[in-house]
N, C-alpha and C positions, 0 to 999 in steps of 0.2 A: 504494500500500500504506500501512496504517495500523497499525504492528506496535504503538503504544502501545494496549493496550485500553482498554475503559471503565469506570473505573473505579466503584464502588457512592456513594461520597463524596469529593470536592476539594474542596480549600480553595478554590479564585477560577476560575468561570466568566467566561471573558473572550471578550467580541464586538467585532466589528468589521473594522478596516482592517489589511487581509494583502499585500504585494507583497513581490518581488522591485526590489531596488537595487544600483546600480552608486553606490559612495563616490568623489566625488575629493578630497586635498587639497591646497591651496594653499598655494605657499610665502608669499603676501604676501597681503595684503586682496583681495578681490572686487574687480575692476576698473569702472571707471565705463564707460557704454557708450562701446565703439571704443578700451577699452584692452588690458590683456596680465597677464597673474598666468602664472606660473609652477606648472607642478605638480609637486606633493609626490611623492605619490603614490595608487594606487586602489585599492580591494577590491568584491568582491562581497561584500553587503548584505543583512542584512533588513530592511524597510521597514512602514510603517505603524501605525497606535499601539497597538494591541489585540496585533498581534505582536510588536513588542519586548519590550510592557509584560508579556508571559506570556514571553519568555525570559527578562528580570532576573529575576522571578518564579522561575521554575523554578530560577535559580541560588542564589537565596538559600535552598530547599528548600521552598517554595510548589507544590501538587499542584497545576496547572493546567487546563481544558481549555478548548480554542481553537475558537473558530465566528466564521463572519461570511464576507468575501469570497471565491467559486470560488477554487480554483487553476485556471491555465492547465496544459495538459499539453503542456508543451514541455520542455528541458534548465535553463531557469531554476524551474520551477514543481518540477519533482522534486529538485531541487539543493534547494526553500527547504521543500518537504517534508520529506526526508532530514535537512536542519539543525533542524527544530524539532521532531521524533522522535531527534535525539540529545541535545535539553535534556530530554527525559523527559516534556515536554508531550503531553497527548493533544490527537491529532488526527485522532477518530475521526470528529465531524460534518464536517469539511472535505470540501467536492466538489470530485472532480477532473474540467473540466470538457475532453471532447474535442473540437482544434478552436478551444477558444478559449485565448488569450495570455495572459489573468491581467492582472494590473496589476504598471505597471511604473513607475520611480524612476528620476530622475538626479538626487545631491545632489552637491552642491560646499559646502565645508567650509571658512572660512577660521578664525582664534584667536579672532574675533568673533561671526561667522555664519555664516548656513548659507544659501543658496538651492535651489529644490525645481524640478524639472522632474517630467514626470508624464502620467498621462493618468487621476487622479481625476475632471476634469470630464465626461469623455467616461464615465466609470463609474460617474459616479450622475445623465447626464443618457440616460440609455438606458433599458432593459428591466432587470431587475434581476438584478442579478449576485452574488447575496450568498444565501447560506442566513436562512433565516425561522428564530427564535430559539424553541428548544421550552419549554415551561413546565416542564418535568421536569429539565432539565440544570440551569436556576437555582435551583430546589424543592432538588436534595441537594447545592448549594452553601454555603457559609460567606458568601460574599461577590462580588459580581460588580462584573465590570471593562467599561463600555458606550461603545462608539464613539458618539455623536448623530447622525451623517453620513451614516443612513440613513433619517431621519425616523419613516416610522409605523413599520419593524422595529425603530428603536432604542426607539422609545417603547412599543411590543410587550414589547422587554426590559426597561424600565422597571418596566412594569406588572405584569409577571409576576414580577419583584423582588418589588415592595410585596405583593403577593396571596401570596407564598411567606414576607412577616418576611425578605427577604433583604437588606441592604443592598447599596447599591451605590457605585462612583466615576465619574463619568463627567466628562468636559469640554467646556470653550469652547462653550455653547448659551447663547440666551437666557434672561435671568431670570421672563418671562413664563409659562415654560414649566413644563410639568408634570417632565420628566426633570430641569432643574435644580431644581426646587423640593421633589422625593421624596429628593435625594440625598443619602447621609450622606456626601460630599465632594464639591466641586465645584471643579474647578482652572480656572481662566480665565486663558489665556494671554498675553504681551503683545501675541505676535501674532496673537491673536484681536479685544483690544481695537484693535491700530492699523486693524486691517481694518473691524470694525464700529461702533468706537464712537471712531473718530478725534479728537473734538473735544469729547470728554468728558470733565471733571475727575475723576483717579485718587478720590481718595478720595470724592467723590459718586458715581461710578460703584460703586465698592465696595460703599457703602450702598446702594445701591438695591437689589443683589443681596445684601446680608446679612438685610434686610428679611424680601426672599421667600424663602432656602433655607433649611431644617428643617436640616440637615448643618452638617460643616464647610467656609466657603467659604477658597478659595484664590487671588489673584496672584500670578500668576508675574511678570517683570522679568528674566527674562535673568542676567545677571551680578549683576544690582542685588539689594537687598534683594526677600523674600519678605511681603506683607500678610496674614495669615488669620483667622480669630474663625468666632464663632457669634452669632445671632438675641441681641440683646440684651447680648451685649458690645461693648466697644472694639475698635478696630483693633489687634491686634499686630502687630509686627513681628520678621523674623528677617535678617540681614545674611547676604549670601551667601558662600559660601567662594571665596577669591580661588587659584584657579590658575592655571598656564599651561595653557589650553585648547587641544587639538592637533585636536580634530574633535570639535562641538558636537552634528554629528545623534546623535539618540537620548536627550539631556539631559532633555526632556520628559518620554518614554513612563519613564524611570529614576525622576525626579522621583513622579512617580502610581505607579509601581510601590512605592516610598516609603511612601509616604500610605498602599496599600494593607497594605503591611506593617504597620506600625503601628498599623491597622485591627483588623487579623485578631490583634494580638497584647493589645492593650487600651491601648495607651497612648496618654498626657495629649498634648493639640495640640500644645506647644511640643516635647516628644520625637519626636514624630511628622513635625515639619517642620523638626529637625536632623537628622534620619534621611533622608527626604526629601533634603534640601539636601546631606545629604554623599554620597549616593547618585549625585544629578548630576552633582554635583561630579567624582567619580573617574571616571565616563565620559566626562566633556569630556578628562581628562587621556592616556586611551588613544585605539588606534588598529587596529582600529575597535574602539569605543565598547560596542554592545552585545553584540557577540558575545564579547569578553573581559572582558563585566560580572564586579564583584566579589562574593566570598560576603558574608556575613554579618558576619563574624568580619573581613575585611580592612575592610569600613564602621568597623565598632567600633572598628579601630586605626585610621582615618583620621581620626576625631573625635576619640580619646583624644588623638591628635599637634595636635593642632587645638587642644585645650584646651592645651595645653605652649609653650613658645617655640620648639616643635619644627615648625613648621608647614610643610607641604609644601606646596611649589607643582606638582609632579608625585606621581603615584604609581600608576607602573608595576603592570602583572601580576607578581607572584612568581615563579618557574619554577616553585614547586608548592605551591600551595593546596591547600585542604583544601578536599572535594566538600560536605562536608555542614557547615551551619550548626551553631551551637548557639543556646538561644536566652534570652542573657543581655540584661538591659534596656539600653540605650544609655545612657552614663553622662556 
């Protein structure tokens, strides 16, 4: 069942990567192999970047709708339906596939990192398992949010962005490419570059790809400072907010969910990626991360405290937040 309908106009069509996740976390660092970590404790997850990044979304008051990978119709697949029909997301193009299991997650969590189990490979080395992206859901979009990780469907939504004046945000593809190179944001991950571009100097890597993206291009770095610019400026930089981080997955899809905010509301790069950055930020501090993402208005007091000698190194869910944002400039 899809009780969210379709709506005429949303703010951010977002495609992509949908699973079901099992969280663990650890009392100590990630063990080396043949050691022992201690566990914290686990939750059941949503997983994948196109669904996190539409549930931050939807909590910060962002009209959503969600396309990209089958659901399985099992007890995992109707549980992660059910949860993202109660952030108000539609998720009316979503197939529910009988028969088949969906994609599935095992993250483990330590204050530092994160490691991923999975059966992505096995899900994009098959028959294709994803909804083909229509041209009309991107058309009465504001803005759309594109997983790469399906190749010609991402590049399909790509295309049908640019042909519709829609902007887009996508991540971690190469610079060669047409989807990083249309993008009005481009976030490159660090763990995209240790993967593909291992042996390559940060900041010439940077340039190569500020070269070719029209957008604004983005490093990430983890903990570390944030790099971004556009076509013909310098490198900027933004330092990142130092917390105690209790469970890291979901940092990223928060991160972009950011960017896209900032997007949709007009503001200047550097507001945009302390937005961004403190948005992370406050997910690394909960548990779990994105399903008790913060509104709007708790961002805005995390930066304000940020700017003061007040600076948190946690900061908890409130007992009771307020549902709906408002939508004052970040200061």
């Amino acid at each position: 069942m899809h009780p969210n309908p379709f709506p005429d106009v949303f703010d951010v069509y977002a495609y992509g990567m949908i699973s079901s996740s099992t969280l663990y976390i650890l009392k100590q660092p990630f063990p080396a192999p043949d050691g022992y970590a201690e566990l914290d404790r686990s939750y059941r997850m949503t997983g994948g970047e196109a669904c996190n990044s539409a549930i931050v979304l939807s909590r910060l008051g962002v009209k959503v709708l969600l396309d990209g990978v089958w659901l399985g119709d099992t007890s995992d697949g109707r549980w992660l339906l059910e949860t993202l029909n109660g952030f108000g997301i539609c998720t009316s193009p979503l197939r529910t596939e009988p028969g088949y299991e969906g994609v599935r997650e095992i993250v483990i969590s330590d204050e530092h990192s994160r490691t991923i189990l999975g059966n992505y490979i096995q899900l994009l080395s098959t028959t294709r398992q994803w909804d083909i992206p229509r041209k009309e859901h991107l058309a009465s979009a504001r803005l759309a949010c594109i997983d790469p990780f399906f190749t010609e469907e991402s590049h399909m939504a790509g295309q049908y962005a640019v042909e519709s004046g829609i902007p887009y945000i996508t991540i971690d593809c190469p610079y060669d490419g047409a989807l990083a190179q249309n993008a009005a944001g481009l976030i490159i991950s660090g763990e995209f570059r240790a993967r593909e571009h291992s042996q390559a100097d940060l900041l010439s890597l940077f340039t190569e790809y500020q070269q070719r993206v029209k957008g604004l291009l983005i490093f990430t770095c983890g903990n570390e400072e944030v790099l971004f610019g556009r076509q013909d400026q310098g490198i900027q930089r933004f330092p990142a907010y130092k917390v105690k981080a209790i469970d890291t997955a979901g940092a990223g899809d928060a991160f972009r969910s950011g960017v896209i905010y900032g997007l949709l509301h007009g503001w200047d790069d550097l507001e945009t990626i302390r937005y961004a950055s403190a948005l992370a930020a406050i997910i690394c501090t909960r548990f779990p991360g994105v399903l008790d993402c913060p509104t709007h208005q708790e961002v805005l007091e995390f930066m304000y405290l940020c700017s003061t000698s007040l600076i948190p190194t946690s900061y908890p869910s409130p007992s009771n937040t307020a549902s709906g944002p408002g939508q004052p400039r970040p200061k």
